[in-house]
N, C-alpha and C positions, 0 to 999 in steps of 0.2 A: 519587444514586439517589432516585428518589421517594416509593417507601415505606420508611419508618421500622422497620414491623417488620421486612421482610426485610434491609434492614443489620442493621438487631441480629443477627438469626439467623447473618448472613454472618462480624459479625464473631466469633461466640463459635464458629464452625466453625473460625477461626485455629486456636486452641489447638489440638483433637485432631488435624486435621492435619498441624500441625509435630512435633508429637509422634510420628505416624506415622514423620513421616519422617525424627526424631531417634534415635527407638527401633532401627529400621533400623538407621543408620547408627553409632552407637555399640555395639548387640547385634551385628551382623553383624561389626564392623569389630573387633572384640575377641575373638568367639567361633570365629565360622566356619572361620580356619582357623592353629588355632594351629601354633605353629612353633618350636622350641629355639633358642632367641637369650643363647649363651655361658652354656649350661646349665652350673654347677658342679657336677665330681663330681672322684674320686678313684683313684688305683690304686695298690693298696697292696703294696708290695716294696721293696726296701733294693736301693742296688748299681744298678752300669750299666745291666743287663738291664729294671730295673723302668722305670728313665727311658728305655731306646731304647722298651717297651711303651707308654708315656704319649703319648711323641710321636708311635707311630706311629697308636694313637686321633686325636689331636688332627690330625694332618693329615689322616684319613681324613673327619673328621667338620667340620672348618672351623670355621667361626664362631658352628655350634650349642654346641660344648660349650667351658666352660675344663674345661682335665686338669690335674691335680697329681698327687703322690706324697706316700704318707704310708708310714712304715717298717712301721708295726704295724696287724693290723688293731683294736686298740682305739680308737686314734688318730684311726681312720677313722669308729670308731662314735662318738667323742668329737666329731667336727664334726660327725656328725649328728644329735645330739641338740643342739647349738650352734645349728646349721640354716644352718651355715657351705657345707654340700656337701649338693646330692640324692641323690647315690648314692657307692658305693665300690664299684669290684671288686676281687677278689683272683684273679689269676691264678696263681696256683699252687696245684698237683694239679687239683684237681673246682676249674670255676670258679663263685665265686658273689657275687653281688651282693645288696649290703648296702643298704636304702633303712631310711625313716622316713614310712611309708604317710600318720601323722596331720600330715606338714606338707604334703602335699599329696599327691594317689591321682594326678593325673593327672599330677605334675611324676616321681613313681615307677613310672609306667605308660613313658611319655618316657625315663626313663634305660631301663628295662627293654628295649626296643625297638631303644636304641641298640646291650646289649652280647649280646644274645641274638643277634646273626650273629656277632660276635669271639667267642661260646665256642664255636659249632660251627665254626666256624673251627678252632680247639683239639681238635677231634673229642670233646668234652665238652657235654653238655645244664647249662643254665643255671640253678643253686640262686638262688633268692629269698629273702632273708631280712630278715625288718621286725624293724629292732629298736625302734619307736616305732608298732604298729599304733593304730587308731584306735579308740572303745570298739565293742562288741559293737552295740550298737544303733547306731550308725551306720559301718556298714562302709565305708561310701565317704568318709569323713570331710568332706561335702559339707554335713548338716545346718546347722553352724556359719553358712553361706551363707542359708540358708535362713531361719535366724532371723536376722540381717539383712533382709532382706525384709521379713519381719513388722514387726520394730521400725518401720524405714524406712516401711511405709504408714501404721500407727499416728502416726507420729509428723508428717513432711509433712499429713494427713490433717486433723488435730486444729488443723493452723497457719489451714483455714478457717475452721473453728466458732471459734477464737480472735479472727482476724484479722478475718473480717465478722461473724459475731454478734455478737461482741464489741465494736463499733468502737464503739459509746458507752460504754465502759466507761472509766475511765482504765489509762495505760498500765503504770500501778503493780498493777492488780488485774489486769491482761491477763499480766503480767512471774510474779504469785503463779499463776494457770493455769498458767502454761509451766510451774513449778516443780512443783505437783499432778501433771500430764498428765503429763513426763516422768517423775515416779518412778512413774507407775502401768504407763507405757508400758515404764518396765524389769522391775515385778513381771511383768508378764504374759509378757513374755522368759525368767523365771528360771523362770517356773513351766511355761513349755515347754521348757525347757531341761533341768529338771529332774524333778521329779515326772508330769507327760507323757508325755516322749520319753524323757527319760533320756539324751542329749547330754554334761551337766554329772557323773560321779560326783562328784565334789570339785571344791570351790571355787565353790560354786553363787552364796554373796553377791558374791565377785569378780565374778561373770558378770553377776549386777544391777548392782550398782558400774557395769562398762562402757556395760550397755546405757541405762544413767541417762544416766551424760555423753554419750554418742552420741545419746540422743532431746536432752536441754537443748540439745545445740549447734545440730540441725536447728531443734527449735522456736524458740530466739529468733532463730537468723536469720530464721526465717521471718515471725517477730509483726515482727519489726523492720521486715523488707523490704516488708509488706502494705502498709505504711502510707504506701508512693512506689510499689508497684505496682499493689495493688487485686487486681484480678481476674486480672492478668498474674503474680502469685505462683505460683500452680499449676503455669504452665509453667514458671516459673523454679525451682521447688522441683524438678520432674520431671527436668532438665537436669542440675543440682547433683547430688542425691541419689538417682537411679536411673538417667539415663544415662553417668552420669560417676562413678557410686558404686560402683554394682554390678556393671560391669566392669572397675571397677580394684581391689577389693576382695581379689583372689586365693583369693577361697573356691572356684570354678572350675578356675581359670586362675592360676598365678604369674607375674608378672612376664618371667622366664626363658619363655615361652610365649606372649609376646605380644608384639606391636611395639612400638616405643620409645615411640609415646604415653599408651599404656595402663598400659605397665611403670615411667614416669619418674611420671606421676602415683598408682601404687600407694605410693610413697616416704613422702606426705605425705594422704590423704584419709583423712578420716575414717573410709569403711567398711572398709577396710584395716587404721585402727589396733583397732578394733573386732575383725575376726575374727582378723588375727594376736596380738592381747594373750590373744582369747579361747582360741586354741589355743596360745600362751607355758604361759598361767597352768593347763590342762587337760593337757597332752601334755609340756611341755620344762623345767617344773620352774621356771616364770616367768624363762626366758633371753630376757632383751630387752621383756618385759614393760614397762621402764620407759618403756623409748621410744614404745610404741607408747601408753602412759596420757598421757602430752606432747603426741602429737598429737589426743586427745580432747580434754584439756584448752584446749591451742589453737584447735580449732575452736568453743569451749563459751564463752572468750574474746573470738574473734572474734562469735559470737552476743551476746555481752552487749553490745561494742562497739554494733554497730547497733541493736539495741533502743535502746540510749542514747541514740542520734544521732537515732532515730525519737523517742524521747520528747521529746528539746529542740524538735524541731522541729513536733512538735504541740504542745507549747506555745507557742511563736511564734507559730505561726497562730491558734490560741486569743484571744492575748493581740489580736493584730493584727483578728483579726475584731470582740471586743468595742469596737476602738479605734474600727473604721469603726464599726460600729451606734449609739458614742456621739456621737459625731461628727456623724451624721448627723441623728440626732436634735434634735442640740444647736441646728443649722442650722435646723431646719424650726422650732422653738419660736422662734426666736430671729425669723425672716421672719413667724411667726403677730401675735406682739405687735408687729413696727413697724406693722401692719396693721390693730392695735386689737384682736384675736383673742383670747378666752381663751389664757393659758400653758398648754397643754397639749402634751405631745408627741402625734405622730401615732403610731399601732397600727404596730410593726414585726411583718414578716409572720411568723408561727409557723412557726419550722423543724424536722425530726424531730430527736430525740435523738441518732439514728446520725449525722445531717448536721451538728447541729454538733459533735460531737466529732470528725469528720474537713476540715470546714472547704470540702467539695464530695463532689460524685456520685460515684460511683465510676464508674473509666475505664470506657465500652462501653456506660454505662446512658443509656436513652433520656430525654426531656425528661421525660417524665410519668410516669417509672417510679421509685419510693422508692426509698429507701435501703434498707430493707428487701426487698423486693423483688430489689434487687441484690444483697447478701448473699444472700438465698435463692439468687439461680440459683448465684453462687459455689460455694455448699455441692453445689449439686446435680452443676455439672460435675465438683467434685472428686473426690466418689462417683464419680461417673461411670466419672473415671480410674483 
C-alpha cells in the first residue's frame, strides 16, 4: 500500500473490528438463548411414591434437569444453601417450590418454569419459597455481575497507562503500580459494593480482599503480556477478560444455563471465582468460599509468572542492546586509529527513553512515529474500548 498513513489507520481498525465480531459471538453465543443443561433440583418425599414422582420429572424433562429425592424438606433446604441443588419441590398437599433466589434469579426463574405445569397438573397453584433471597437493594441478585464489570474495566484499562506510559520505567516500578492500581481498583469495588449500592451488608473487607486478587491477576498478566504484544494487548486483554469473563462468570447465567463451553470454563475463570466467592462469603455462610479464593489466587499467580518471564526478557534485550552499541563503537574507534584518526568514538544516535527500555517500536507504529506517540494512540483506543 502506498500510503503509510492509511495503513496505520487500517491497521488499528484490526482491533475494533475483531472485537466487534468477538463480542457477538461470545455475548450471543452464551446469552441469547439459554437453555437447562441437567439443571439440579430435588423432590422431596420418603417411600416408593416420591421416587416413581422423581422419575416421572426426569423423563418428562430429559436432559434439562438431574432429579433426586431427599426425605425431608430440611434436607432439601440444607443442599440449598450448600448450593448443591437449585430448586426442591415438595409434592405433597399444596405443592411448593423451594429455591435460593441469591445463587442465582435466573437458575430459580428456570426451575420455577419447570414445576409450575407439574403443580397444575396436581390441580394445585405453585407456592414459591426463597429461603436464601437476595439483599433488598438488589433484588435480582444480578448487581454482584455488575461490579465485575466495573472492576474488569478498571483494571484491563489501567494495564495501558502501565503497559505504554509506562514502558520506560523499569519492570520493578511497573510490577509496584500493578500493586498500587489493584488495591485501589478493589477500594473503589468495596465502596460500590458497599456504602453506594449497598450490595455488600457484611463482609465488605472480604469483598475488597477479592476484588484485589481479581484486579492483581488481570493487571500483571496484562503488564507482563504488553511487553511481547504492544498494542495487540488490548485485544488480547478484551478476549481473556470480557469475552470469555463475563460470560462464563454466572453472574447472569449459571453454568446449568448454558452450553458446555461457556459452563466447562465457569469451573476455573477467574470472574467466576470472583462473583461465586463474592456470593459464598455474602448469602451461603462462606460454603465453598475456599475454592473459589484458589482460583483468584491462581490466576494472580499465573499474572506474576509472566510479569517475570516479561522481566528476564527485557533484560536480555537490555543487556544485548548495550552489548551491540559497545561493540560497535568499539569497531569504529578501532578502523579511526589504524587510519591515524583521533581515538574518538563516533556520536551513537539518541534514542527516546520509552525506546530503549523496550528495545523497538512498538508493533503498528509507523517509521517516523515515537514511542511516545504510540503509547499515546494505545491509551487512546483503549478508552476508546
Amino acid at each position: 500500500m502506498r500510503s503509510p498513513a492509511l495503513r496505520h489507520v487500517l491497521t488499528h481498525l484490526i482491533t475494533p473490528l475483531l472485537m466487534c465480531l468477538g463480542m457477538g459471538l461470545a455475548y450471543m453465543g452464551a446469552f441469547v438463548t439459554p437453555q437447562p443443561h441437567h439443571l439440579p433440583v430435588a423432590v422431596v418425599g420418603a417411600g416408593p411414591q416420591a421416587k416413581v414422582f422423581a422419575q416421572t420429572v426426569k423423563d418428562a424433562a430429559g436432559d434439562q434437569l438431574d432429579v433426586r429425592t431427599v426425605g425431608t424438606r430440611k434436607a432439601a433446604v440444607d443442599l440449598l444453601e450448600s448450593r448443591d441443588i437449585d430448586g426442591a419441590y415438595v409434592p405433597a398437599g399444596a405443592p411448593e417450590l423451594i429455591v435460593a433466589g441469591a445463587g442465582s434469579d435466573m437458575s430459580a426463574t428456570a426451575v420455577e418454569k419447570v414445576f409450575t405445569p407439574v403443580a397444575a397438573r396436581q390441580g394445585h397453584p405453585l407456592k414459591v419459597t426463597d429461603v436464601v433471597p437476595p439483599s433488598s437493594d438488589d433484588p435480582t441478585g444480578q448487581g454482584l455481575f455488575f461490579l465485575l464489570v466495573a472492576l474488569s474495566i478498571g483494571s484491563y484499562a489501567s494495564v495501558a497507562a502501565i503497559g505504554a506510559a509506562g514502558a520506560a520505567l523499569s519492570m520493578r516500578i511497573r510490577a509496584l503500580l500493578t500493586l498500587g492500581v489493584s488495591a485501589a481498583v478493589g477500594g473503589i469495588g468495596a465502596l460500590l459494593a458497599g456504602p453506594v449500592f449497598h450490595l455488600a451488608p457484611h463482609g465488605l473487607a472480604g469483598v475488597w480482599g477479592m476484588a484485589w486478587l481479581y484486579s492483581a491477576g488481570i493487571l500483571f498478566i496484562g503488564v507482563g503480556l504488553h511487553t511481547f504484544l504492544k498494542r495487540w494487548t488490548t485485544l488480547t486483554m478484551m478476549v481473556l477478560f470480557v469475552m470469555l469473563n463475563f460470560t462464563t462468570s454466572g453472574g447472569l447465567f449459571r453454568p446449568e444455563l448454558q452450553n458446555g463451553f461457556f459452563g466447562t470454563l465457569h469451573a476455573f475463570w477467574n470472574g467466576a471465582g470472583f462473583v461465586e466467592g463474592a456470593r459464598s462469603l455474602l448469602y451461603f455462610g462462606s460454603d465453598g468460599l475456599g475454592r473459589d479464593l484458589w482460583t483468584l489466587v491462581a490466576w494472580l499467580l499465573a499474572g506474576l509468572a509472566v510479569t517475570a518471564i516479561a522481566a528476564a526478557y527485557e533484560g536480555f534485550r537490555t543487556s544485548a542492546s548495550h552489548g551491540a552499541h559497545a561493540a560497535g563503537g568499539g569497531h569504529a574507534a578501532g578502523g579511526a586509529h589504524a587510519a591515524g584518526a583521533p581515538r574518538t568514538a563516533p556520536a551513537l544516535p539518541v534514542r527516546d527513553a520509552g525506546e530503549e527500555a523496550t528495545g523497538s517500536r512498538p508493533a503498528g507504529a509507523s517509521a517516523a512515529e515515537t514511542p511516545e506517540e504510540a503509547a499515546e494512540e494505545e491509551l487512546e483506543e483503549t478508552v476508546g474500548v
